[in-house]
C-alpha positions as CSV (number, residue, x, y, z in Angstrom):
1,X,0.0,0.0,0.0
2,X,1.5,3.1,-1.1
3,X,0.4,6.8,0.0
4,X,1.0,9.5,-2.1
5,X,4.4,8.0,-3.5
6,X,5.5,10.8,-5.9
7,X,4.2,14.0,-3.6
8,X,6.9,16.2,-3.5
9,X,8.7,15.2,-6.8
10,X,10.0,16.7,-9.5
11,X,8.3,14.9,-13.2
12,X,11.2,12.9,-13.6
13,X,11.6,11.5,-9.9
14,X,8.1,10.9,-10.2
15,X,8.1,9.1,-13.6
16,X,11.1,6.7,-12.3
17,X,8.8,5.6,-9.2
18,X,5.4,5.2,-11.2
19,X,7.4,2.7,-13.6
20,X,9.1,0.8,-10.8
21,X,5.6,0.3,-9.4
22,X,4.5,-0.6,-12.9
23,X,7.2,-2.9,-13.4
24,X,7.0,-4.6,-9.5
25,X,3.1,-5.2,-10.8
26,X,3.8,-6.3,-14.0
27,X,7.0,-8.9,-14.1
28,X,6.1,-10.4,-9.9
29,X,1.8,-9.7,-10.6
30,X,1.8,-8.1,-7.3
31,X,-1.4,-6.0,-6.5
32,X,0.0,-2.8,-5.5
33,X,-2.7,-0.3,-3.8
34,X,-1.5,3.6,-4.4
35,X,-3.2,6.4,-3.1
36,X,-3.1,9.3,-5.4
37,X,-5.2,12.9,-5.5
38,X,-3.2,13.2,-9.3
39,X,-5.6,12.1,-11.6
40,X,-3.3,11.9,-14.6
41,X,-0.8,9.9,-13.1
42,X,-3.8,7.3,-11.9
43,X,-5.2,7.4,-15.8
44,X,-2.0,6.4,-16.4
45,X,-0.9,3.8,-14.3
46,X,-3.8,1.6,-13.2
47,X,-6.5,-0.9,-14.3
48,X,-9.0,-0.5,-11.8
49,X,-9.9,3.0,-9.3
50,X,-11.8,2.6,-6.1
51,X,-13.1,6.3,-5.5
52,X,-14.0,6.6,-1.6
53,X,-15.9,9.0,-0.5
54,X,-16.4,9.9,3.5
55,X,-15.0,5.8,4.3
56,X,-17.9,4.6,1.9
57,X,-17.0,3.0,-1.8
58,X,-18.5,5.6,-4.7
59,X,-17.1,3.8,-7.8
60,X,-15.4,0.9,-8.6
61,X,-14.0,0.1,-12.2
62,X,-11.4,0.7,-14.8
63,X,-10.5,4.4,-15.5
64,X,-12.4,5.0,-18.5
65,X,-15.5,3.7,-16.2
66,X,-14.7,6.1,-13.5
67,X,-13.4,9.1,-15.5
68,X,-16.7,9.5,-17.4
69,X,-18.3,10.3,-14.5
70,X,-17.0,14.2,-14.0
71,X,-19.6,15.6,-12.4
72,X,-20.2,13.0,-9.6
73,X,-16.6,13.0,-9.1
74,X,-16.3,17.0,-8.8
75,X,-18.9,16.2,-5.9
76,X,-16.3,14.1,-4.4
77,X,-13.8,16.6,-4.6
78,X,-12.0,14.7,-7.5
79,X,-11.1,15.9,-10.7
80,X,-10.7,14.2,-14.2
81,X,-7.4,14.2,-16.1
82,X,-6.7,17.3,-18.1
83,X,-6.8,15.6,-21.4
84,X,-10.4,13.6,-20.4
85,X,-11.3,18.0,-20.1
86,X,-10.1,18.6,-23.2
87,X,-12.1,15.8,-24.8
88,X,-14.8,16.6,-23.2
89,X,-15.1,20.2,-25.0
90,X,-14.2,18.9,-28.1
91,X,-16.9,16.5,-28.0
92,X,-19.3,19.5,-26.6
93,X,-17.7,21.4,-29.4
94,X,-19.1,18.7,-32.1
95,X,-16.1,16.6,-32.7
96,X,-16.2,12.9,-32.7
97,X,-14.1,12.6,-29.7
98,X,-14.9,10.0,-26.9
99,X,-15.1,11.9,-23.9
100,X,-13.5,9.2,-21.8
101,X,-10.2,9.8,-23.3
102,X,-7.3,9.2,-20.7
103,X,-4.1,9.9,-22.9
104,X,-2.4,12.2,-25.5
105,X,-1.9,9.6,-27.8
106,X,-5.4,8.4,-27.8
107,X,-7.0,12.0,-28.1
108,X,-4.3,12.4,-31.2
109,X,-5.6,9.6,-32.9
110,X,-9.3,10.4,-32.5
111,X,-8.2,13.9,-34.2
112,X,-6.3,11.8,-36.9
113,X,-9.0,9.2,-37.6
């Protein structure tokens, strides 16, 4: 269980710990629980987010599943990533953008498709 492991860090400090994480979870499968208020670095990193609100379990699923759902989030005193904003007012702006976009690269190749 990990609390806030980058705060404090500069991008690059906090880009070497994420991928050590990544890599413990990946080549030993160990289930690693990290407790992050950065919502890019959790679109990033993880296959499932368990949102808690006042001790009691508001969502449970994979971050596209979670991150769609801005507004009950905001209540929460969450945020989305900043690209999932961005896709967001593209979509409201009539582009055929899923909002639930998590990365750069995926928003990128909406736009290029």
């Amino acid at each position: 269980i990990l609390d806030e492991p980058t705060a404090g860090l500069d991008p690059q400090g906090r880009d070497e710990i994420l991928g050590q994480i990544e890599r413990l979870n990946r080549e030993h499968g160990l289930t690693i629980l990290v407790v992050s208020h950065s919502m890019e670095d959790v679109a990033k990193y993880v296959e499932r987010i368990i949102v808690m609100n006042h001790g009691q379990v508001m969502f449970d699923g994979t971050p596209k599943e979670v991150f769609v759902r801005e507004e009950a989030l905001r209540r929460c005193k969450l945020d989305v990533p900043e690209i999932t904003k961005i896709a967001t007012a593209l979509q409201a702006a009539g582009l055929p953008v899923d909002k639930a976009t998590l990365t750069e690269d995926e928003l990128i190749a909406q736009l290029l498709a």
